[in-house]
C-alpha positions as CSV (number, residue, x, y, z in Angstrom):
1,X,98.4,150.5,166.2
2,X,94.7,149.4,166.9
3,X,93.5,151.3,169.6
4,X,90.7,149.0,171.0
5,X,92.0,146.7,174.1
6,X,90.6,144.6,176.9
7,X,92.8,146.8,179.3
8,X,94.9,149.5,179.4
9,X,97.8,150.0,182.3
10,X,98.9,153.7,183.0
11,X,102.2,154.0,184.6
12,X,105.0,151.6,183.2
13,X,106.9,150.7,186.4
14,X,107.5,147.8,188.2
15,X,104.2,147.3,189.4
16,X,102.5,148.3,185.8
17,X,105.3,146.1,183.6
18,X,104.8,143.1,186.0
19,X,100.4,143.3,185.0
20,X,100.9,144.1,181.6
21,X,103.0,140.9,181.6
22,X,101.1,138.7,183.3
23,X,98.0,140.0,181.9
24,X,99.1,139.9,178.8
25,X,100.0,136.1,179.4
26,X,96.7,135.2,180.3
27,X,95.9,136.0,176.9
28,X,94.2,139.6,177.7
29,X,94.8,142.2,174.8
30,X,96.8,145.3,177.0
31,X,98.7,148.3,176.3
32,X,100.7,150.1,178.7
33,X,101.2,154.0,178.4
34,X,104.3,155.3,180.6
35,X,106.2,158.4,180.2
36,X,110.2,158.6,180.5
37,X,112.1,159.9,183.4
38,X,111.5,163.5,183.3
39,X,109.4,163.9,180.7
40,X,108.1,167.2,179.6
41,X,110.2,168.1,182.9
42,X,106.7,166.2,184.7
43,X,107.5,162.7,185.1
44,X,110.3,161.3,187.7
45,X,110.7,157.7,189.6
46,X,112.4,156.1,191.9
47,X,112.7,153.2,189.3
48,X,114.7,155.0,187.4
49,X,117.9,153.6,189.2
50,X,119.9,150.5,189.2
51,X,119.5,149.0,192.3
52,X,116.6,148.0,195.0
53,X,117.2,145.5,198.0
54,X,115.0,141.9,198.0
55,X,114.5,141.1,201.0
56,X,111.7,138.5,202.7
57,X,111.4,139.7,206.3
58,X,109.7,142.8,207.5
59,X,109.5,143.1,210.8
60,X,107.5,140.0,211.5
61,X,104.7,140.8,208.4
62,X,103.4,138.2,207.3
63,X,101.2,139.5,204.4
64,X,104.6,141.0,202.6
65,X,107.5,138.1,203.9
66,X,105.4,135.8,202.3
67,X,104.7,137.8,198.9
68,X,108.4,139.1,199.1
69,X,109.4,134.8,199.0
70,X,107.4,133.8,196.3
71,X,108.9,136.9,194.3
72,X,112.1,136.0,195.3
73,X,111.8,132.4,193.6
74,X,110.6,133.9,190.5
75,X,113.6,136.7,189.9
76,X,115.9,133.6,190.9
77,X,114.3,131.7,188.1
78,X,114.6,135.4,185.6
79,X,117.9,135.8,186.9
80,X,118.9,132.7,184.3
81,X,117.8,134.4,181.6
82,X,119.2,137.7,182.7
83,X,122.2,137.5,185.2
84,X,122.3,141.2,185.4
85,X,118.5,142.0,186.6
86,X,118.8,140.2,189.6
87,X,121.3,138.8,192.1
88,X,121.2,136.9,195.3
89,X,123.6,138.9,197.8
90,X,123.6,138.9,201.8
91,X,121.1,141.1,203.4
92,X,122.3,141.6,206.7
93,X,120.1,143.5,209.8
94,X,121.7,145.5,212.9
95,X,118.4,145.2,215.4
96,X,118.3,147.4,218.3
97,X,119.4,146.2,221.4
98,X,117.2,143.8,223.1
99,X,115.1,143.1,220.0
100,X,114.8,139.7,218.4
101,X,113.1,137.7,216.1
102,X,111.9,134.2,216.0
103,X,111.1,134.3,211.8
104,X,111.7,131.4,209.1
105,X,113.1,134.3,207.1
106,X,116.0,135.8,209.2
107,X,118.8,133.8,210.9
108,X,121.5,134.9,213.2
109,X,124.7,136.5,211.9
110,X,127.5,136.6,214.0
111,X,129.8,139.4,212.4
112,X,131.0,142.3,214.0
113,X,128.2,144.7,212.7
114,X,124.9,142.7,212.1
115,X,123.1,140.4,214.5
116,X,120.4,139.1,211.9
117,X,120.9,137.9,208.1
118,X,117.9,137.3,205.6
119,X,117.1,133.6,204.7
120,X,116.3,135.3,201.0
121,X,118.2,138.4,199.9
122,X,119.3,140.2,196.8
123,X,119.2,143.1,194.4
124,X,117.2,143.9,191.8
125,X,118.1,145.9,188.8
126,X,114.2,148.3,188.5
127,X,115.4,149.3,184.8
128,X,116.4,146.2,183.6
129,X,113.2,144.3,185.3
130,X,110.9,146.7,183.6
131,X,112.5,146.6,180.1
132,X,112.6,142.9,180.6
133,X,108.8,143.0,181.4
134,X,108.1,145.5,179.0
135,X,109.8,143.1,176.2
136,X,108.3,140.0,177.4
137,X,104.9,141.9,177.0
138,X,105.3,142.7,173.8
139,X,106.1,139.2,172.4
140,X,102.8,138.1,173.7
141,X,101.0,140.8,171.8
142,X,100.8,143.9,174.2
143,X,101.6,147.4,173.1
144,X,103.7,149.7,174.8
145,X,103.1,154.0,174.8
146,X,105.9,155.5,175.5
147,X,104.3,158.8,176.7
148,X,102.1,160.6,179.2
149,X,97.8,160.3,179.6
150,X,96.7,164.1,179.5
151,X,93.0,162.7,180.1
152,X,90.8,160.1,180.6
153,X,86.7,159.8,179.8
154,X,84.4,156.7,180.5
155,X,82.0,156.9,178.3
156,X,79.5,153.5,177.1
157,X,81.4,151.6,179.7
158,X,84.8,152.3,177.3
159,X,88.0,154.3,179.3
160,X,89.3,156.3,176.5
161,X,93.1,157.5,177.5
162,X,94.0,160.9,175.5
163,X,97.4,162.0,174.9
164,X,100.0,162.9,172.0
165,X,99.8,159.4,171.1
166,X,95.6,159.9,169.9
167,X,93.3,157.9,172.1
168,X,93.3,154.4,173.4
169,X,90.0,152.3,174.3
170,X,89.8,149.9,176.8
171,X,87.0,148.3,179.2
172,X,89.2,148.1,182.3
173,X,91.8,150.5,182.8
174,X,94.6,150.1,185.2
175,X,96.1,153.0,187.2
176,X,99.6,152.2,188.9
177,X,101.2,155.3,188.5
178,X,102.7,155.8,191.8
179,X,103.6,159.0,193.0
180,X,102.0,160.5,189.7
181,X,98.9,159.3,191.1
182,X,98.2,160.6,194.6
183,X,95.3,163.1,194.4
184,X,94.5,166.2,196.9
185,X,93.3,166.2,200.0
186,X,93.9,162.3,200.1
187,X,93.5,160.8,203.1
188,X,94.8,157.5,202.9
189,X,98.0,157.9,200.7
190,X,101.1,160.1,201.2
191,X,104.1,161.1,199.2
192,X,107.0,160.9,201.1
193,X,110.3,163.0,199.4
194,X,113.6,160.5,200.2
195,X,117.1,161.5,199.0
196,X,119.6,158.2,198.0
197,X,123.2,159.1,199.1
198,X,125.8,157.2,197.0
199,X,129.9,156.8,198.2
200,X,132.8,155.6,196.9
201,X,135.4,153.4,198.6
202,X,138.5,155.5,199.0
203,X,140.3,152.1,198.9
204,X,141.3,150.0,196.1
205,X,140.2,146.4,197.5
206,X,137.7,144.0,195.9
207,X,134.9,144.2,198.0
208,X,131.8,141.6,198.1
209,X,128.4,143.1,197.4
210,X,125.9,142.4,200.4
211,X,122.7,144.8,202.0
212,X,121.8,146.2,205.2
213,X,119.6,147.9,207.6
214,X,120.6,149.2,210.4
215,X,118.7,150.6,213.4
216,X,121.4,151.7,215.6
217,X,121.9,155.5,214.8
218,X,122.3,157.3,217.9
219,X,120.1,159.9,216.4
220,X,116.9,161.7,217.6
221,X,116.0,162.5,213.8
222,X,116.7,158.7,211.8
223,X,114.8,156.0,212.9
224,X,117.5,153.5,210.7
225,X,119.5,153.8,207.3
226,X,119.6,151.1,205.0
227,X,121.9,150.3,201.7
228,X,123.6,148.2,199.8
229,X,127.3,148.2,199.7
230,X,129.6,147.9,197.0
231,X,126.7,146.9,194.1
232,X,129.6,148.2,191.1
233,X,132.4,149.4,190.4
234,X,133.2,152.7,188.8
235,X,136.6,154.0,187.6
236,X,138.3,151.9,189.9
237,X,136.3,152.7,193.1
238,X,133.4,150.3,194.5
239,X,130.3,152.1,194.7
240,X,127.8,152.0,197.6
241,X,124.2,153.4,197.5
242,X,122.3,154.5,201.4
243,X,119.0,155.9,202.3
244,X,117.9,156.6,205.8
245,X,114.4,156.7,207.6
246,X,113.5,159.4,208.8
247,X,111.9,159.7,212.4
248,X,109.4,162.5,211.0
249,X,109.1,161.9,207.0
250,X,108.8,164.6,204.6
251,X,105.8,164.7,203.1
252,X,105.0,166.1,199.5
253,X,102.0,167.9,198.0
254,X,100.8,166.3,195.0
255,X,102.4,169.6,193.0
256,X,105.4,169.6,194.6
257,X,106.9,166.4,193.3
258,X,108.6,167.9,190.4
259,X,110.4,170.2,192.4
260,X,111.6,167.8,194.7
261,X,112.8,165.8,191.5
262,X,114.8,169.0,190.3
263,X,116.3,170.1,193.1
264,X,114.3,170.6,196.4
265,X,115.8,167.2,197.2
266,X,119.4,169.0,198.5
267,X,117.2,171.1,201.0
268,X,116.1,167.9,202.9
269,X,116.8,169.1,206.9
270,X,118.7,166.5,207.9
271,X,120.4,165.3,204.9
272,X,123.8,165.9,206.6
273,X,123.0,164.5,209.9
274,X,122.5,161.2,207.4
275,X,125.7,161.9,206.1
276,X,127.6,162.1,208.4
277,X,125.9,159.1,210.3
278,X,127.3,157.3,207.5
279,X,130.4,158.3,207.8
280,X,131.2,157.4,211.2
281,X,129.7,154.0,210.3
282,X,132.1,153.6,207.1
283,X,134.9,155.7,207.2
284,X,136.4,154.8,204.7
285,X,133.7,155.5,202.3
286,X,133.4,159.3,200.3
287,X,130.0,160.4,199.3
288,X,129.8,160.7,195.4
289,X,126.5,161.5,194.8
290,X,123.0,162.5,195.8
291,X,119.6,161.3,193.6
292,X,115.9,162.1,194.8
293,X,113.2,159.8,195.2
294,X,110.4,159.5,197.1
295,X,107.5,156.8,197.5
296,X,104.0,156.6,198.4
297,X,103.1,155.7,201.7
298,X,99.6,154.0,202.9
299,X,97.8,154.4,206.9
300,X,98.0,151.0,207.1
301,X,100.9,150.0,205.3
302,X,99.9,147.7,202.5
303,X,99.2,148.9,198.8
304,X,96.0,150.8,198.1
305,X,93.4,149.0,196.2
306,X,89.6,150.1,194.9
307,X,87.7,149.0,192.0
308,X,84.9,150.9,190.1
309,X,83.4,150.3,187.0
310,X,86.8,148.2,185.6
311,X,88.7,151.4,186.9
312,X,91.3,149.3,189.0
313,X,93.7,151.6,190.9
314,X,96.5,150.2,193.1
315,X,98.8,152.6,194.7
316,X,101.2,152.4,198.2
317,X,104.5,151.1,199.8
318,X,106.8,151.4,196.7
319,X,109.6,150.2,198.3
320,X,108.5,147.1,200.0
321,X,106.1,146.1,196.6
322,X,109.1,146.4,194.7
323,X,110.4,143.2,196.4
324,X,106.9,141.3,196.1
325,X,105.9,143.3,192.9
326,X,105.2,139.6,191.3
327,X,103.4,137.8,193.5
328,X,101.5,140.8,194.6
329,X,100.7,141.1,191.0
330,X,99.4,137.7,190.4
331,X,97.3,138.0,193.5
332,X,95.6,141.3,192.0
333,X,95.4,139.5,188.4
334,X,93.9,135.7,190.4
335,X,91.5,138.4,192.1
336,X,90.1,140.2,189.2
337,X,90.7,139.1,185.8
338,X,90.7,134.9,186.5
């Protein structure tokens, strides 16, 4: 592999796949370097899952229901080619009492449960996106690293990434590595530890897959919990997958990430308040399984962005970028490389 490139992209998630696409369409020469899930026992992700909800309204924020749209028509359009990356399923919103929204993006629901149901909802398959990025990439002439960056010199206005792999030279470099990327003593961006909680049905129905988020929890310590219901089935049994927010989040040292990945996740303090909250919710459901994640958040709650010297770092709001991850991504590419 030639190891001279017009840019080079450290972190292959969805935020790093979708540039190194889109870059790489634009006819810029890119390589992406990205270590697997627990690699060298280091590197985790929250991508490293099967399902994240789509959704276009936040909470009446305009700068991600309009991003989290324009994504939305472009997975529709993927979703062609790949049925299974991406699917359009109800996402349906329990508001507390007295709240309401006049938004393009929600309209009202009249079930039992929810009050609210997005204009524009689905799920989106982060492995299968990614390898489908990654691929895409790659037939327009980008290379792909499968490993991790041990260090990184600018010298003569070149980045030079070190690793296993030997060196790679680039003028810009990328970073979107996420969690993997959060400095010290940062002031500006946090790593918050999350724990996914998955269930089985204990019945044998066929159930219809649909979202939800739900802010009536009767609890001091969770501001909401949020899921999506029956997304496969398993050995007979429909399974659901359900996170909760926290009312005060637990944050993560830099260093403690890995810990949290192999094990410090089942020590979370109110993991079986969450439990149980979803439980008397869906009673018919049995949990199956936990999984840690955990995101970075921002103080003002977009995506951190700085530029120096071609060193473009972008980092912030996993969860929320991962349903605008494409038009946020054309945005950053309009701004800097057009």
């Amino acid at each position: 592999m030639n190891n001279k490139f017009d840019i080079t992209i450290i972190g292959n998630g969805l935020l790093g796949s979708t540039l190194a696409f889109y870059l790489s369409k634009q006819g810029y020469k890119v390589c992406i370097i990205g270590a697997n899930y627990s690699h060298k026992n280091k590197y985790f992700s929250s991508h490293q899952d099967e399902t994240r909800i789509v959704r276009t309204f936040h909470h009446n924020n305009e700068y991600w229901q309009d991003l989290a749209k324009e994504s939305f028509d472009i997975l529709k359009n993927i979703s062609l080619e790949n049925p299974n990356l991406f699917k359009e399923v109800p996402v349906k919103y329990l508001f507390k009492d007295g709240i309401s929204y006049d938004n393009p993006y929600l309209i009202k629901n009249d079930s039992y449960r929810y009050n609210y149901m997005d204009t524009f909802g689905g799920i989106l398959n982060p492995i299968l996106y990614i390898n489908y990025m990654n691929d895409h990439a790659i037939n327009l002439g980008a290379s792909l690293v499968v490993d991790d960056v041990v260090s990184i010199n600018y010298k003569n206005e070149t980045y030079i990434s070190n690793g296993d792999f030997g060196e790679i030279k680039s003028e810009w470099l990328i970073d979107s590595r996420g969690i993997h990327g959060v400095t010290e003593n940062n002031n500006n961006e946090f790593i918050i530890g999350k724990v996914a909680m998955f269930f089985k049905l204990t019945d044998t129905k066929n159930h219809s897959s649909f979202a939800f988020i739900d802010e009536i929890t009767e609890s001091k310590l969770i501001n909401d919990f949020y899921g999506i219901c029956y997304y496969k089935n398993q050995f007979g049994k429909s399974i659901s997958k359900i996170s909760f927010t926290e009312t005060t989040p637990i944050v993560l040292e830099p260093n403690a990430v890995s810990n949290w990945f192999n094990g410090a996740f089942h020590e979370h303090p109110i993991l079986n308040d969450a439990v149980t909250l979803v439980l008397s919710k869906f009673p018919n459901f049995k949990l199956a399984d936990l999984k840690p994640c955990a995101f970075v958040k921002t103080t003002d709650g977009k995506p951190s962005v700085t530029v120096e010297n071609k060193l473009l770092r972008i980092n912030g709001c996993n969860g929320m970028l991962a349903k605008a991850v494409i038009a946020f991504s054309k945005n950053i590419i309009n701004r800097y490389f057009s």
